[in-house]
C-alpha positions in Angstrom: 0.0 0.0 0.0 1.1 3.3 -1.1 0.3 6.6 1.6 -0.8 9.3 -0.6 0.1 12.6 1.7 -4.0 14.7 0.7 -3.8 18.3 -0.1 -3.3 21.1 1.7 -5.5 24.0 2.7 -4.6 27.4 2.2 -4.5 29.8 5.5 -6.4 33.2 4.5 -3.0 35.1 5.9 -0.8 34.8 2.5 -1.3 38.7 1.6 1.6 40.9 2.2 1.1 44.7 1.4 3.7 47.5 0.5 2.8 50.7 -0.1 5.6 53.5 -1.5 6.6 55.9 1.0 8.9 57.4 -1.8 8.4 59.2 -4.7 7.8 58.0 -8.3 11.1 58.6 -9.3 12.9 57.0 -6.4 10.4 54.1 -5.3 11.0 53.2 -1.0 8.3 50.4 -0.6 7.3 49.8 3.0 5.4 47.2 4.4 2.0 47.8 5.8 2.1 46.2 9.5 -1.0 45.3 11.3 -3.1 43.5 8.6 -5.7 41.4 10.5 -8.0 41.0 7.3 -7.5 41.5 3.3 -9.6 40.9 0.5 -8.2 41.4 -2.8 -10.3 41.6 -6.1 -7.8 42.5 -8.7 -10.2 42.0 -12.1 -13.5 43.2 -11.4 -15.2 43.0 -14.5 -18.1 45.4 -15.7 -20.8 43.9 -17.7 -23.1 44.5 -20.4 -26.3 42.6 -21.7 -25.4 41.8 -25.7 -28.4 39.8 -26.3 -29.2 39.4 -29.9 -32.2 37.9 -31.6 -30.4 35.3 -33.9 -29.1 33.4 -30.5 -32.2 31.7 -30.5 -33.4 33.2 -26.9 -30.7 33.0 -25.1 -28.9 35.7 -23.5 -25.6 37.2 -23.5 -23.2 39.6 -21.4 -19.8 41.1 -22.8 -16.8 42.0 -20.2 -16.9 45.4 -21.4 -13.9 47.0 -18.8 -11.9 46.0 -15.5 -11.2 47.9 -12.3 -9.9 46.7 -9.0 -10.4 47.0 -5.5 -9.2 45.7 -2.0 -10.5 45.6 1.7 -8.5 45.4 4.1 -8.4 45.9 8.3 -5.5 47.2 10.1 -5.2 46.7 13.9 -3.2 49.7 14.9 -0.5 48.9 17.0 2.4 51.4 18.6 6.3 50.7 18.6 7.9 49.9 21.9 9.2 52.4 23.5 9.0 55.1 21.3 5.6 54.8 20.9 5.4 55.8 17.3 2.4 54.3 14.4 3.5 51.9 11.5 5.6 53.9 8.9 2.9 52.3 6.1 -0.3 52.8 7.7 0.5 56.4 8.3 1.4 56.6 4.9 -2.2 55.4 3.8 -3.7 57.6 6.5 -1.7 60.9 4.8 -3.4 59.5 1.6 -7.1 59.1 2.8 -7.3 62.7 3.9 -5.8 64.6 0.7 -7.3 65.7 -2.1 -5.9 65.4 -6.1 -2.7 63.8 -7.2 -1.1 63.7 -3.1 -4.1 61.5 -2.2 -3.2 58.6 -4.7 -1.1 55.7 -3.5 1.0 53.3 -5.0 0.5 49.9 -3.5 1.7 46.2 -4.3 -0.4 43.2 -2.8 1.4 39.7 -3.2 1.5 36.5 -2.1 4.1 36.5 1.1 5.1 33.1 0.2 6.6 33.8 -2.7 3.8 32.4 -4.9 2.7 34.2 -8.5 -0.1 36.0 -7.3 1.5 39.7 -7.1 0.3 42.8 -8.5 0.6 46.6 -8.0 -1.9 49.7 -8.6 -2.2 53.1 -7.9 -5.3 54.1 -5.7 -7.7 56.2 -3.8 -7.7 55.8 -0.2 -10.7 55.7 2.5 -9.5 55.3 6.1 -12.5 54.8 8.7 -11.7 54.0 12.4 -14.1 50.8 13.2 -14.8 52.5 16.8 -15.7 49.8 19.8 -16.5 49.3 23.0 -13.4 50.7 25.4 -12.1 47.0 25.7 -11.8 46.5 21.7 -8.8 46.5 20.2 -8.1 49.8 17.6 -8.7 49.0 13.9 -9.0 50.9 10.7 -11.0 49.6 7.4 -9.2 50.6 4.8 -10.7 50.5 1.3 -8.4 51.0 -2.0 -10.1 51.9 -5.0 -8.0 51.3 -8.3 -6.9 54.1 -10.2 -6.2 52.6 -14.1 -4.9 48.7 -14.0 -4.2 46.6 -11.5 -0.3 45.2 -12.8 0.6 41.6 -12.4 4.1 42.2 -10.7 7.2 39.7 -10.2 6.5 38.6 -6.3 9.1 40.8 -4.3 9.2 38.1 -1.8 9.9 35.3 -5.2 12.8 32.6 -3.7 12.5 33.6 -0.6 
């Protein structure tokens, strides 16, 4: 008898985000600390109805454009002992509360293992504090809403 080792599961934690803390000319990428959730939708399609009469009653939809989006929470944690926020969620912040080309980031979402799935975007930002009881923990929902495509990247974190 052969053992046969089954499949594996993947854990929902394999997102890693970086967000440039640099300029476009001179790219710093930091990572984003804190991420407790992050859901990544990097080809949402839009759709139209094409029905026709000649396909015998039977509808149709064309893929007629893409944009991209992502969710994620952060649970806002301070530095020991200097007491100072994450370098990359501050960076969002900054970006959530300004107005024209300052409020757009530059973010790369990937697969921390290493894997294929990487890609990188420039974005709008909304920051909104989750609020709680005084015994919760302090998070942020942060939503990213894609600015032009959403490029498939080579995975900083490839061989590692």
């Amino acid at each position: 008898m052969t053992l046969t080792q089954p499949a594996q599961s993947n854990a929902n934690r394999k997102w890693k985000m970086r967000i440039n803390t640099g300029t476009l000319s001179s790219e710093v990428w930091t990572e984003v600390l804190g991420v407790n959730e992050l859901m990544l939708n990097p080809f949402e399609g839009s759709f139209e109805e094409d029905d026709v009469f000649d396909q015998s009653g039977y509808g149709s939809t064309a893929k007629t454009g893409l944009r991209w989006s992502a969710t994620t929470t952060l649970i806002r944690r301070k530095t020991v002992p200097a007491g100072l926020l994450d370098i990359g969620q501050e960076q969002l912040r900054v970006h959530a509360m300004t107005l024209g080309s300052g409020g757009v980031a530059c973010v790369q979402i990937y697969d921390r293992d290493g894997g294929d799935e990487a890609y990188q975007g420039f974005c709008e930002v909304k920051w909104t504090p989750d609020g709680g009881k005084m015994t919760d923990l302090e998070t942020i929902k942060i939503e990213l809403y894609g600015k032009g495509a959403m490029d498939v990247i080579v995975n900083p974190d490839a061989g590692s």
